[in-house]
C-alpha positions as a Markdown table, in Angstrom:
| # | Residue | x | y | z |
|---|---|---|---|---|
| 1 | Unk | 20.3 | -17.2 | -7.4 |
| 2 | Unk | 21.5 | -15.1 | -4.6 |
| 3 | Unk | 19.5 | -15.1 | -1.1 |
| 4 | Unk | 20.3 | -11.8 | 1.1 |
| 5 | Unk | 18.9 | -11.9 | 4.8 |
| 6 | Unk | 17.9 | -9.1 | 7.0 |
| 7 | Unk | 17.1 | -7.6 | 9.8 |
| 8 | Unk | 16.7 | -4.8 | 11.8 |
| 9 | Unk | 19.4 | -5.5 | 13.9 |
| 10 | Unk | 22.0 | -6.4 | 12.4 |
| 11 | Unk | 23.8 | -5.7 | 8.1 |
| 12 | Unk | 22.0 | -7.7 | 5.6 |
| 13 | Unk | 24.0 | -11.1 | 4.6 |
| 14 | Unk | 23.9 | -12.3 | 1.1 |
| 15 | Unk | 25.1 | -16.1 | 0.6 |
| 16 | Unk | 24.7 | -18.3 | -2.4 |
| 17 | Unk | 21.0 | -19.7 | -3.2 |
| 18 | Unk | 21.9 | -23.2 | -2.6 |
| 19 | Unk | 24.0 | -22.5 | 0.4 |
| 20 | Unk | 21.2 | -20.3 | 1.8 |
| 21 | Unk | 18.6 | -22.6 | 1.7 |
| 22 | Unk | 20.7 | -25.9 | 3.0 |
| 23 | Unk | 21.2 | -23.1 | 6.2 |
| 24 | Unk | 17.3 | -22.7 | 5.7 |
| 25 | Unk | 16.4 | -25.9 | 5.9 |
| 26 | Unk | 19.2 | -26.9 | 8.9 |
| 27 | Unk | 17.4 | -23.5 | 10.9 |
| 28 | Unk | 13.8 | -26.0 | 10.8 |
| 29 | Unk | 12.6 | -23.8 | 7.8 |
| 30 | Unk | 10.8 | -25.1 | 4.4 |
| 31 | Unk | 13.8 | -23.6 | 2.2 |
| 32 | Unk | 11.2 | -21.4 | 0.6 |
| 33 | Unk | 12.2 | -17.8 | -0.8 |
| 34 | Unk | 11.4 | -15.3 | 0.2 |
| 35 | Unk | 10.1 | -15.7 | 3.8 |
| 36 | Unk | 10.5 | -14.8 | 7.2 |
| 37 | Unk | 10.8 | -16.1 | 10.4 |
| 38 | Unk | 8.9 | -13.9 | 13.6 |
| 39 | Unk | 11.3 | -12.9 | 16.4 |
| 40 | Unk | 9.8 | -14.9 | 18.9 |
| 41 | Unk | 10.7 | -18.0 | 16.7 |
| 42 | Unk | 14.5 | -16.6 | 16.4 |
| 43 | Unk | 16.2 | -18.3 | 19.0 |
| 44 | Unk | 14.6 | -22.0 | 18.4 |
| 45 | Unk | 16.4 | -21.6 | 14.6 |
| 46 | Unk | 19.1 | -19.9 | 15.7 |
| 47 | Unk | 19.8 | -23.1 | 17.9 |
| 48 | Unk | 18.5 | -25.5 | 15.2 |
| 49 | Unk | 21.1 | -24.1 | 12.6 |
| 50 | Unk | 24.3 | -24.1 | 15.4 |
| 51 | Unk | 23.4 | -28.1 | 16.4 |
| 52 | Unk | 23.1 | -28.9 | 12.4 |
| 53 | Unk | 26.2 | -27.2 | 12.1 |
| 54 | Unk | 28.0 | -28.8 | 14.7 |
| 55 | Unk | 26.8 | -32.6 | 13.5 |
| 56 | Unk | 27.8 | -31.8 | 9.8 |
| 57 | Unk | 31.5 | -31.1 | 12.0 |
| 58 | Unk | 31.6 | -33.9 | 13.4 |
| 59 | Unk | 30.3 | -36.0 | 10.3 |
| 60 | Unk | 33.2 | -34.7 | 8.6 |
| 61 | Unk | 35.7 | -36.1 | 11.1 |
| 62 | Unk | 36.8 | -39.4 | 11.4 |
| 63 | Unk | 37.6 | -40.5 | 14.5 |
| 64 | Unk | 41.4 | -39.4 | 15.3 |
| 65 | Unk | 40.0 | -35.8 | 14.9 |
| 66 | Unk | 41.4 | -35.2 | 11.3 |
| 67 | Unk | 38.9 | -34.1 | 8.4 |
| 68 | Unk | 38.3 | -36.6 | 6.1 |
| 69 | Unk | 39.0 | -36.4 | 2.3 |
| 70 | Unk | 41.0 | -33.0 | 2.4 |
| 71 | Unk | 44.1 | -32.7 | 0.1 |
| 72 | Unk | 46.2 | -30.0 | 1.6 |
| 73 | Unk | 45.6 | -27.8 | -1.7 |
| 74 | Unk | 41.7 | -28.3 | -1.2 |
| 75 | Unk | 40.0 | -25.0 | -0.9 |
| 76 | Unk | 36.9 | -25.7 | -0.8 |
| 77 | Unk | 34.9 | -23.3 | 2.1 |
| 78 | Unk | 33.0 | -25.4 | 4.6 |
| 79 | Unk | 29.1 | -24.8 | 5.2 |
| 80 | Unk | 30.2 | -24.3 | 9.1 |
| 81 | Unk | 32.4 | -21.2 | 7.7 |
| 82 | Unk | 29.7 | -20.1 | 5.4 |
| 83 | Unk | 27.0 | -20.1 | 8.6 |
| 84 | Unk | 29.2 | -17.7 | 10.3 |
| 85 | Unk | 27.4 | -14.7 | 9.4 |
| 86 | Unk | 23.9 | -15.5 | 9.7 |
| 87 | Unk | 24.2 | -16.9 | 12.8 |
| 88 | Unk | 26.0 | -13.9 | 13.6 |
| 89 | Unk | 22.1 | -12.3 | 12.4 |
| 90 | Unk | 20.1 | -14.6 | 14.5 |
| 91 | Unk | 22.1 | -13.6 | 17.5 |
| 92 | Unk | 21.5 | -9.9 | 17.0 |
| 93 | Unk | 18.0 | -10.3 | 15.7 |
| 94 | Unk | 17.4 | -12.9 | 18.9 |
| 95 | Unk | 18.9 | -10.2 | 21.9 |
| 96 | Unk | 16.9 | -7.1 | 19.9 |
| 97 | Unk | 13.6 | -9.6 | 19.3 |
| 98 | Unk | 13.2 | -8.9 | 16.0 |
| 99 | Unk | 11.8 | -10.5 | 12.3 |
| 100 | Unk | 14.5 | -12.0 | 10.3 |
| 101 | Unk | 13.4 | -11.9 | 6.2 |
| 102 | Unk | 15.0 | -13.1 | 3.8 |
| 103 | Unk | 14.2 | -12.5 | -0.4 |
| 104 | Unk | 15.9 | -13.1 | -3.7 |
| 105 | Unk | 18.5 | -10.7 | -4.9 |
């Protein structure tokens, strides 16, 4: 399953179903496809998913600063990597107060 998110402010972002809702669920949401969230509830989630994010970092770390359990060849992408983009939504759809939706593609 694919989940795309949009807005009327910024491209629509499609991520991986499982991915998506783990960022869903981080944002303060249910997880459930499709759905929405109104724009005056925007910047609460958008700040939701960037402390979530920034805990599973820091989680990940041990406490010399390296990341724990990562062969040099690993190349796997990391969820905070994968957030980019929709964060990058909430941001736009937060300054132009509007809807963010999301469905399955």
């Amino acid at each position: 399953m694919l989940i795309t998110f949009t807005c009327d402010a910024h491209a629509d972002i499609t991520m991986f179903g499982d991915v998506g809702q783990r960022l869903l669920k981080m944002m303060g949401h249910s997880g459930t496809v499709p759905s929405a969230i109104l724009a005056e509830d925007v910047p609460a989630a958008r700040d939701s998913l960037k402390r979530a994010i920034e805990i599973e970092k820091s989680a990940a770390a041990d406490p010399s600063g390296n990341i724990q359990d990562k062969d040099i060849n690993d190349q796997t992408v990391s969820l905070a990597y994968r957030a980019l983009p929709l964060i990058e939504l909430l941001e736009a759809a937060a300054k132009k107060n509007c809807d963010v939706m999301w469905r399955q593609k």
